[in-house]
C-alpha positions as CSV (number, residue, x, y, z in Angstrom):
1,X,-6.8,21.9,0.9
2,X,-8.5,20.2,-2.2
3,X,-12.0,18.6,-1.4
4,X,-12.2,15.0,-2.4
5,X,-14.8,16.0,-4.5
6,X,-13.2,18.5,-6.3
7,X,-9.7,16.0,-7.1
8,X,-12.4,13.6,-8.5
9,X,-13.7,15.8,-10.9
10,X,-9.9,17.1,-11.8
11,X,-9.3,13.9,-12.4
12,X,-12.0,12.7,-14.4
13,X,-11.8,15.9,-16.8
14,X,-8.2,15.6,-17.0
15,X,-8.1,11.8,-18.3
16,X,-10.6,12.8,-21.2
17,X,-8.2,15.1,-22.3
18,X,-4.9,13.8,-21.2
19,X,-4.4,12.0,-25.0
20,X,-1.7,14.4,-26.7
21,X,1.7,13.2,-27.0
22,X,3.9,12.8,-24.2
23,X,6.0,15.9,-25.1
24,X,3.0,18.5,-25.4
25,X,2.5,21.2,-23.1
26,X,0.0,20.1,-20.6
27,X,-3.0,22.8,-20.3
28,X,-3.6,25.0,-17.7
29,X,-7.0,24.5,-15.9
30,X,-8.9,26.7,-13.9
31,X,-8.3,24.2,-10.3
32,X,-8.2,25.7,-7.4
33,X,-4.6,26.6,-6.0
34,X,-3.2,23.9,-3.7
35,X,-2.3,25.4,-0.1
36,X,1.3,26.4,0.3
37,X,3.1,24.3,2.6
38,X,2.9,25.1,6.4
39,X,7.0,25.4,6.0
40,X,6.4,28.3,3.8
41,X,7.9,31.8,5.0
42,X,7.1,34.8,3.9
43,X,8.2,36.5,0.7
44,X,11.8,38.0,0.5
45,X,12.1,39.9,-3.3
46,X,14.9,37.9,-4.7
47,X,17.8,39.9,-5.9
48,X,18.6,39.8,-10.0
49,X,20.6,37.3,-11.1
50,X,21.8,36.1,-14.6
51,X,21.0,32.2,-15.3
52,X,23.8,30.5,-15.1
53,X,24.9,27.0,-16.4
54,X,25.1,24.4,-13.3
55,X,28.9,23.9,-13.7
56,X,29.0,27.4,-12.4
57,X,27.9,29.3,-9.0
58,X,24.5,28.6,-8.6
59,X,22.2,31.2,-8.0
60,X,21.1,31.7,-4.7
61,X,17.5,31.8,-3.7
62,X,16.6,35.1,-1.7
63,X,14.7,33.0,0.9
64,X,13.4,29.0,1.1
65,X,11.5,28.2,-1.5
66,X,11.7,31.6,-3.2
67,X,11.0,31.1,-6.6
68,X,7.9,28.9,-5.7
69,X,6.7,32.1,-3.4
70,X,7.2,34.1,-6.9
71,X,6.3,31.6,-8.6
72,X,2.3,31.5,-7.3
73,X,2.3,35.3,-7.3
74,X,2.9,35.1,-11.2
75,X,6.5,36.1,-11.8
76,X,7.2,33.5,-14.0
77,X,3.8,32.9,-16.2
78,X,3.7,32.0,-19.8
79,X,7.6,30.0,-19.5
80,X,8.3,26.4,-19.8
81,X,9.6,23.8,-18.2
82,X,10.7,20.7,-19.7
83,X,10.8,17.5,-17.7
84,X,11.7,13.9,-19.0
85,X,11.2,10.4,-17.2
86,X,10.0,6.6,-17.5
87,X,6.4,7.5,-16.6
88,X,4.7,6.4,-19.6
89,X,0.6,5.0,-20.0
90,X,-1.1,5.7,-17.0
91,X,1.8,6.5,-14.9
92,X,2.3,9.4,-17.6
93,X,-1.4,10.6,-16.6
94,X,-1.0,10.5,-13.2
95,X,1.9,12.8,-13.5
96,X,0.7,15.3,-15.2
97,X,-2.4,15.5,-12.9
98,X,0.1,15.7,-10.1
99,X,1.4,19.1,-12.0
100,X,-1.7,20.8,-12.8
101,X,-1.7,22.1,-9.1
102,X,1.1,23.8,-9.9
103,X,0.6,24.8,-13.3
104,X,-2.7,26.1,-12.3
105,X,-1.2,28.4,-9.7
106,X,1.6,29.7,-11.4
107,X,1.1,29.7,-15.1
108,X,4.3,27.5,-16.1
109,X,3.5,25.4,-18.9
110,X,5.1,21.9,-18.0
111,X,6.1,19.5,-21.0
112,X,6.4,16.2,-19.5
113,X,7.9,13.5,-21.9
114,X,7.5,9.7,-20.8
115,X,9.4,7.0,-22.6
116,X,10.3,3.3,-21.9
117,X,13.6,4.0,-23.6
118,X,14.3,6.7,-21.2
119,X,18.0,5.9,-19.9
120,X,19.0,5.6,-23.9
121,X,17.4,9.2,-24.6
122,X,18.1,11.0,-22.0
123,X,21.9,9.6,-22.7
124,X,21.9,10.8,-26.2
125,X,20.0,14.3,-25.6
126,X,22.5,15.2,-22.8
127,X,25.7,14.0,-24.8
128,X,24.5,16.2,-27.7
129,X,23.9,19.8,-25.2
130,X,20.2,19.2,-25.3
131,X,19.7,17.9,-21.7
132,X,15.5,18.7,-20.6
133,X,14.9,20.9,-17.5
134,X,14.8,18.2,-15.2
135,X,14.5,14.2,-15.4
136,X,13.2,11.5,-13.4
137,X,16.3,9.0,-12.6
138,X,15.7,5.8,-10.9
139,X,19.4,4.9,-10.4
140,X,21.2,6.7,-8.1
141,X,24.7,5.7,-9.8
142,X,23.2,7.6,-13.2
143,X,23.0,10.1,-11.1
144,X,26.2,10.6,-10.0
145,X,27.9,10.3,-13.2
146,X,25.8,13.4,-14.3
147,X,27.2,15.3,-11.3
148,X,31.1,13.9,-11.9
149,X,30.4,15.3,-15.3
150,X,29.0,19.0,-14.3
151,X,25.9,18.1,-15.9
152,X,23.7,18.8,-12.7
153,X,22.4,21.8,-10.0
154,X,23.2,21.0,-6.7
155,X,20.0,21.0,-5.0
156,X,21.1,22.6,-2.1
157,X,21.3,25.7,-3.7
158,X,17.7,25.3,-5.1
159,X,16.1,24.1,-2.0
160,X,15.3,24.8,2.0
161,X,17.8,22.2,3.4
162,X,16.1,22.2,6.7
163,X,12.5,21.2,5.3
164,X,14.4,18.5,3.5
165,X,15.8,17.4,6.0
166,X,12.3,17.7,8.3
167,X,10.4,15.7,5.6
168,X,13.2,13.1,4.6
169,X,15.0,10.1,6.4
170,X,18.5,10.2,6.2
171,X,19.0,7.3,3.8
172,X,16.6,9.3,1.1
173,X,19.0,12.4,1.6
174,X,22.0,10.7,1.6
175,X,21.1,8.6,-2.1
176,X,20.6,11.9,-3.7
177,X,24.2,13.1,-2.5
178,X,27.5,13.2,-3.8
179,X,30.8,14.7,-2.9
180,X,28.9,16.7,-0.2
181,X,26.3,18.1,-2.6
182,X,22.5,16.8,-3.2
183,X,21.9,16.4,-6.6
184,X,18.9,14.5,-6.3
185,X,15.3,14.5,-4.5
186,X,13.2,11.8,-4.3
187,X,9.9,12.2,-5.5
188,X,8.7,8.9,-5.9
189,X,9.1,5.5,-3.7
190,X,8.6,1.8,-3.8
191,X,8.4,-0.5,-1.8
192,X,9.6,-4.1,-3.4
193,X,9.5,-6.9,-1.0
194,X,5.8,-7.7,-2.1
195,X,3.7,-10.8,-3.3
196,X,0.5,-9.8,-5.1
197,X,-2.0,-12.3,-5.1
198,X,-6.3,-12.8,-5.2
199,X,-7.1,-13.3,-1.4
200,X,-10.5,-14.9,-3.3
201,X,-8.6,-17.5,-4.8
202,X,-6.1,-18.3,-1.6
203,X,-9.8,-19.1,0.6
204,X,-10.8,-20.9,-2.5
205,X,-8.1,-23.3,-3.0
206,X,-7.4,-23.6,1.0
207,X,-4.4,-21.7,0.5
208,X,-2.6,-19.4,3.6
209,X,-0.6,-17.0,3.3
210,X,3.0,-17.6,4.1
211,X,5.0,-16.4,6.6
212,X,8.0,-17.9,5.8
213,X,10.7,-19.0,3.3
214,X,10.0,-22.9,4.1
215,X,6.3,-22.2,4.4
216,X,6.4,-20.4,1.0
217,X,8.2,-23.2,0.0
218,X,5.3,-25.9,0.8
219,X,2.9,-23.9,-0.6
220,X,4.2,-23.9,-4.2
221,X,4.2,-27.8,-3.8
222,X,0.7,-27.8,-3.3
223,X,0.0,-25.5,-5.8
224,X,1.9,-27.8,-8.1
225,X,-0.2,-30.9,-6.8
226,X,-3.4,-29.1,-7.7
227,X,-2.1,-28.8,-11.4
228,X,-1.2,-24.6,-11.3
229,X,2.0,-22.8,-11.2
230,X,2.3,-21.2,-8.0
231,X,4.6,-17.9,-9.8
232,X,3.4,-15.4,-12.1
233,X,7.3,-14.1,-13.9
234,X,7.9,-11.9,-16.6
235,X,10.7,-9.5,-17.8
236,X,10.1,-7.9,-20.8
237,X,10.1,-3.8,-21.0
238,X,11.8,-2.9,-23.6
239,X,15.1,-1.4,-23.2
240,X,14.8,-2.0,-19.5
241,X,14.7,-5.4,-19.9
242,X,16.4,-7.0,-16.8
243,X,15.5,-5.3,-14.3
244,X,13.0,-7.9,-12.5
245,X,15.2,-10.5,-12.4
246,X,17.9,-8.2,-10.6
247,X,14.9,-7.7,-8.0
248,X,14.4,-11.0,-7.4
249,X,18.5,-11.4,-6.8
250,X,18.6,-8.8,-4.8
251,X,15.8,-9.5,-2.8
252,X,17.6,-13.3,-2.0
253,X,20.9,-12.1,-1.0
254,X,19.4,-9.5,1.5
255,X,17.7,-11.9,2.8
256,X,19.8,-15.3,3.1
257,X,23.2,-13.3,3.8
258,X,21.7,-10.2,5.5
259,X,22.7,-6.1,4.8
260,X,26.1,-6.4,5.7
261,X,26.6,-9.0,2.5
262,X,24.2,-7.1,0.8
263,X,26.6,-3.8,1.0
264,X,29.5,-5.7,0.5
265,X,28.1,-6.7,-2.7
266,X,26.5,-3.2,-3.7
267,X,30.0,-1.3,-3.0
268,X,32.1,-4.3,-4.5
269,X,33.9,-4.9,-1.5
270,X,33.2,-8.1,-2.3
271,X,33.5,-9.5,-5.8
272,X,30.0,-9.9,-7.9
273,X,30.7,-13.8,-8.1
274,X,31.2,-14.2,-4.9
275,X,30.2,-17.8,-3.1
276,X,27.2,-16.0,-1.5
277,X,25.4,-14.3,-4.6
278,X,26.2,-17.3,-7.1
279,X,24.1,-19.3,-3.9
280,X,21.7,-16.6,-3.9
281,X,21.0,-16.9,-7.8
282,X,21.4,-21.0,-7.2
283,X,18.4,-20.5,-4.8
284,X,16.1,-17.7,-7.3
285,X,17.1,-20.5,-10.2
286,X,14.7,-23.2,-8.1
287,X,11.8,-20.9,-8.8
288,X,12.4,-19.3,-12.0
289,X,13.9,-22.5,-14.4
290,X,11.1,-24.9,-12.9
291,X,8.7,-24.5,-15.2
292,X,6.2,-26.4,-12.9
293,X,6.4,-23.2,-10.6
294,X,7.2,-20.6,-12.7
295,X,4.2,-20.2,-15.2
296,X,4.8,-21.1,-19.2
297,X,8.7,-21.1,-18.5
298,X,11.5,-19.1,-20.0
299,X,9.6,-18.4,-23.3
300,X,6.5,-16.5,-21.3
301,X,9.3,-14.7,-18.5
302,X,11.5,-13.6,-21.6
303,X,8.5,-12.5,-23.8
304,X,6.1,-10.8,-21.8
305,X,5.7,-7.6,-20.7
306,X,6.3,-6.8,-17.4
307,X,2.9,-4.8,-17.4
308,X,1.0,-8.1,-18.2
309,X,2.5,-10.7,-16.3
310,X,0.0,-11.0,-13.9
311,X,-3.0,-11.9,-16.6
312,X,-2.8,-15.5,-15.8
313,X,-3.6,-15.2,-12.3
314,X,-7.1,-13.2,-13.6
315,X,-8.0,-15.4,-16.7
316,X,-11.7,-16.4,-16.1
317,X,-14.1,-19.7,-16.8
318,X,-18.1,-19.4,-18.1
319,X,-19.7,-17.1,-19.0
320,X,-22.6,-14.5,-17.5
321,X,-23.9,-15.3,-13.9
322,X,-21.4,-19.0,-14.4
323,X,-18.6,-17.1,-14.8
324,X,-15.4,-17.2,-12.3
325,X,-11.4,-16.6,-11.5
326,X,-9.5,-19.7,-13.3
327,X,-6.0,-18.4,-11.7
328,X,-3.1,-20.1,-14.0
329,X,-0.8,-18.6,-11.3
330,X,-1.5,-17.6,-7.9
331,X,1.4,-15.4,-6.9
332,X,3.5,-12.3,-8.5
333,X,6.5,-10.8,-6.5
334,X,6.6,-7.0,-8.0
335,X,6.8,-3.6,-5.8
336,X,3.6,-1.9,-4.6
337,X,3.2,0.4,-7.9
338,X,1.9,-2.5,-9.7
339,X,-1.0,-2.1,-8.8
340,X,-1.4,0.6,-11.8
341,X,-0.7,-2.2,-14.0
342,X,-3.8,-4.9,-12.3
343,X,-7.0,-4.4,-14.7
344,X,-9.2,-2.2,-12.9
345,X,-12.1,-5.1,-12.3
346,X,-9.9,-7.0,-9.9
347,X,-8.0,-4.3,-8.3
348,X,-9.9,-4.1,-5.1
349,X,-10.3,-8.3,-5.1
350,X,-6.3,-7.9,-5.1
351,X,-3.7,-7.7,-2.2
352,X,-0.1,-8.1,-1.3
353,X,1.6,-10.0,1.3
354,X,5.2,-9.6,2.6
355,X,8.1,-11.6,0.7
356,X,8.6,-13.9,3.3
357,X,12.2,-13.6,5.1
358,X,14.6,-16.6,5.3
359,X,16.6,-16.2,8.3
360,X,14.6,-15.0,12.3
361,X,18.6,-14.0,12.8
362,X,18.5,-11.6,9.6
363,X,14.8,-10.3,9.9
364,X,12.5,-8.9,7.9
365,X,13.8,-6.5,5.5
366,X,12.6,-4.5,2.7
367,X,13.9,-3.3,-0.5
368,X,12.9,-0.5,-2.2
369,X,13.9,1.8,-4.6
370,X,12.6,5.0,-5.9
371,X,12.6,8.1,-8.6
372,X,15.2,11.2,-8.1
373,X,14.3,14.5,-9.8
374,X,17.6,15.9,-10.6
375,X,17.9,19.5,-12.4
376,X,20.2,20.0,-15.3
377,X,19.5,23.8,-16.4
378,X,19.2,26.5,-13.9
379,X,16.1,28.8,-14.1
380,X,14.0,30.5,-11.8
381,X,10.7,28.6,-13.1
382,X,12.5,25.2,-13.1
383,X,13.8,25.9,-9.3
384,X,10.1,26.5,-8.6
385,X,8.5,22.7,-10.2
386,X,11.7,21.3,-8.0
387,X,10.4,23.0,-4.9
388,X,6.6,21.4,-5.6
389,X,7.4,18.0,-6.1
390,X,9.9,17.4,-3.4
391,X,6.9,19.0,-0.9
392,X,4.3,17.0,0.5
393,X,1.8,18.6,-2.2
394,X,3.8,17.5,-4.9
395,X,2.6,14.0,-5.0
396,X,-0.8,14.7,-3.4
397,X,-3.0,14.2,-6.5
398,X,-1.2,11.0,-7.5
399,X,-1.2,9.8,-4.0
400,X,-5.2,10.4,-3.7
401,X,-5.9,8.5,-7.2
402,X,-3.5,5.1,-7.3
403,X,0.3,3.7,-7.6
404,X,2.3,6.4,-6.1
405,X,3.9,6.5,-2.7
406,X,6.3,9.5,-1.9
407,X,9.1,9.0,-0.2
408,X,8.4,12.4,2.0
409,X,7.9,11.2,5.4
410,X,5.3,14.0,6.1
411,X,2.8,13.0,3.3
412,X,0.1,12.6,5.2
413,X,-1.5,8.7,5.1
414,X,-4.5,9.5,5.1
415,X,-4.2,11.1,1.5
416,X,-3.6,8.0,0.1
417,X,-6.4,7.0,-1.8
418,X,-6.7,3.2,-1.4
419,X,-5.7,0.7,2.1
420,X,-2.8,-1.0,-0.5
421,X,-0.9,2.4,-0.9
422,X,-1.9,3.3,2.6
423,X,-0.1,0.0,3.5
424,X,3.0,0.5,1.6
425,X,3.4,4.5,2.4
426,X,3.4,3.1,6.6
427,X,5.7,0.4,5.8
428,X,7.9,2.8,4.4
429,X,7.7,5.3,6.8
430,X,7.9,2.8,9.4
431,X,10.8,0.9,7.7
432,X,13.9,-0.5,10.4
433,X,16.2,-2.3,8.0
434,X,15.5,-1.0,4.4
435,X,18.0,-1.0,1.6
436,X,17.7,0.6,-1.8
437,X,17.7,-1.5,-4.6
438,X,21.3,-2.9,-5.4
439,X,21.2,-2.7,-9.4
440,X,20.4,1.2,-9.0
441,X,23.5,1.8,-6.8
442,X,26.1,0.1,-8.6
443,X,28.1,2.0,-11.3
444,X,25.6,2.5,-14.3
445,X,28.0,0.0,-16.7
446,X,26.5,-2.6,-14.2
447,X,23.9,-1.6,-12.6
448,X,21.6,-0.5,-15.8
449,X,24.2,-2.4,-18.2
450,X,25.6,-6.0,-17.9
451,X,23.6,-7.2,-14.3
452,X,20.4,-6.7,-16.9
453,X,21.6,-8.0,-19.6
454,X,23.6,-11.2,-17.4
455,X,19.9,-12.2,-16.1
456,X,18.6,-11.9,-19.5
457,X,21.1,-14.7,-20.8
458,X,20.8,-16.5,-17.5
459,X,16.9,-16.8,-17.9
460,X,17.4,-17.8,-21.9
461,X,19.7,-21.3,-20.2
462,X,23.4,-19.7,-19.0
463,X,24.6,-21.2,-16.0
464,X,25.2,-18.5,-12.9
465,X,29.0,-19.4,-12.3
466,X,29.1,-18.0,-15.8
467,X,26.9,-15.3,-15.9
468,X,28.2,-14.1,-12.8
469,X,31.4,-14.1,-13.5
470,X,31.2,-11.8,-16.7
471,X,29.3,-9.2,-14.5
472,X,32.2,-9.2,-12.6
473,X,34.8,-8.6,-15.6
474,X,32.6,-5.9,-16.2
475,X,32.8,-3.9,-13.3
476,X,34.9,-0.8,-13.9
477,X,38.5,-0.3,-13.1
């Protein structure tokens, strides 16, 4: 196992050098090989077989995990693997440091390409027979259109079902699966139902933490009385736009009408406009077109990036030994990778508390979501990266560093490199009523389609009877 030391220094040599462009070939480094995992049996020679494409047979592996075993022994040196996902910025470094384990032990060069347009590329380059080695897929509906369309390996094939199944919850395994086949592993989780905020600032202005929807609710008032907004919103990202608003829907509906509406809802068993989700966005319209709570109104939540909207809460008064936090807002309700995107000064001064629940009949539940590698071309080197990153040591470095909680169960907690993640990795693993973000399970059309671009209009002034109801005309037939 890596020393603590030792990941520090891979780290700190890998940033100064992790500029190229997001689709070079990362470079091998002499790092010491990561320990196999203890699931690990021992080598069986795998028989020859041709590659085939993944509408075909797959190739089966002579033993779990195979072509990693081969892999580390240096069957497969000197090939490539391509892999495409939204990782861009500093997310994009951390992935590749999460890689160089691998790459390091095996000699595959791995081209990782990170883009905020992601779900438009990977669209077009799949469309045109030019589909990378694997991709990172946050909704689970995208991927299940790949596999209606033949476009993906089953998984099962590539890896040992019963480690999966030992390092996975059900719900994780059952995301990933279609028709009886897993097409997707999830590499990385989130955990949603989070309010950032300075703990500094709260003792300052004699404000508590709430535990509650009503006690949320009186703390905004005061906020308000003391001449701040209490709510740090923003949507912008490009063509992702959308997507926090659907969050914050989401995260009402679970919570007013409990999982049973929530599923209705996800599955269309009920309609999209129906009484209990145009309440829902009646209720998140109270917050986010009050421009008293929600900071600088529509123009700042439709303008700014969804990486900065938290600045306000760390703009600062004076200067030298006089100078001190001048929060504009005081709260931010954004999943636990965030943290990535809080400038580094105040990232231990910051901390999260639970989105408070509505109903003591409903609970407390969590959303979450996550990121599904799914394979579209079938070599032995690409069967091998699959193999590392859905084991524990796939996310290890990432984990040890910041912003990344796997959604393997057996990823040890005390890897994480910070109490936040440590937090959010036992809440997860912990979890009792957890449900996967609704946006990603609904048909792509919706989901990634006219639910972003419906809270878009309804931020800009359209009422939610409205928008709600062209979501639903929408909805495929």
């Amino acid at each position: 196992m890596l020393k603590k030391l030792l990941v520090v220094l891979f780290i700190f040599s890998f940033l100064l050098s992790a500029c190229a462009p997001a689709a070079t070939p990362i470079a091998t480094v002499d790092e010491p090989v990561v320990e196999a995992p203890a699931t690990e049996v021992a080598v069986v020679e795998p028989t020859a077989a041709p590659v085939v494409e993944p509408t075909e047979a797959p190739v089966v592996p002579a033993g779990p995990n195979a072509e990693l075993t081969d892999a580390k022994a240096g069957k497969y040196a000197g090939t490539t693997v391509t892999i495409m996902g939204p990782y861009t910025a500093e997310d994009d470094i951390k992935f590749r440091a999460a890689m160089e384990p691998f790459i390091a032990s095996t000699g595959i060069n791995v081209e990782h390409e990170g883009t905020a347009d992601f779900n438009t590329l990977l669209t077009v380059r799949v469309e045109a027979g030019n589909a990378p080695d694997l991709a990172v897929v946050a909704q689970p509906a995208t991927t299940k259109l790949y596999a209606e369309q033949g476009k993906l390996v089953d998984l099962s094939s590539v890896l040992d079902m019963d480690q999966v199944k030992e390092d996975y919850i059900q719900d994780w395994i059952d995301l990933g699966t279609f028709d009886g086949k897993l097409y997707g592993i999830y590499y990385r989780a989130s955990t949603k139902s989070l309010v950032w905020y300075m703990p500094a600032e709260f003792e300052a202005a004699g404000y508590a933490v709430p535990t509650s929807w009503e006690e949320m609710v009186a703390l905004q008032d005061q906020i308000i009385a003391d001449g701040k907004a209490p709510w740090c919103i923003s949507i912008e990202h490009s063509g992702v736009t959308g997507w926090v608003a659907t969050d914050w829907l989401e995260e009402i509906v679970l919570r007013k009408y409990g999982p049973e509406v929530y599923d209705q809802w996800v599955n269309h068993e009920i309609p999209f406009n129906a009484p209990e989700i145009v309440d829902s966005l009646e209720e998140m319209g109270k917050i986010w077109k009050n421009d008293a709570i929600a900071y600088g109104g529509k123009d700042y939540i439709l303008n700014t990036w969804v990486g900065a909207t938290q600045n306000p809460m760390f703009e600062t008064t004076g200067t030298g030994e006089d100078q001190k936090l001048d929060s504009k807002c005081f709260m931010h309700r954004q999943a636990g990778w965030y943290l990535s995107f809080i400038p580094e000064t105040q990232r231990a001064a910051s901390n999260f508390f639970y989105f408070p629940a509505m109903d003591e009949k409903i609970g407390k539940p969590i959303l979450g979501a996550g990121d599904q590698i799914v394979q579209f071309n079938d070599r032995p080197e690409v069967r091998a990266l699959v193999q590392y990153l859905s084991s524990p040591e796939g996310g290890k470095i990432w984990a040890m560093t910041s912003g990344f909680i796997s959604a393997n169960k057996n990823v040890p907690l005390d890897w994480y490199g910070n109490a936040l993640d440590r937090s959010q990795a036992e809440i997860l693993q912990n979890a009792t009523i957890f449900r996967f973000d609704a946006s990603d399970m609904m048909p792509a059309e919706v989901g990634s389609g006219s639910f972003w671009t419906g809270m878009i209009e309804w931020t800009n002034g359209k009422d939610s009877q409205t928008v709600l109801d062209e979501i639903e005309a929408s909805w495929p037939k």
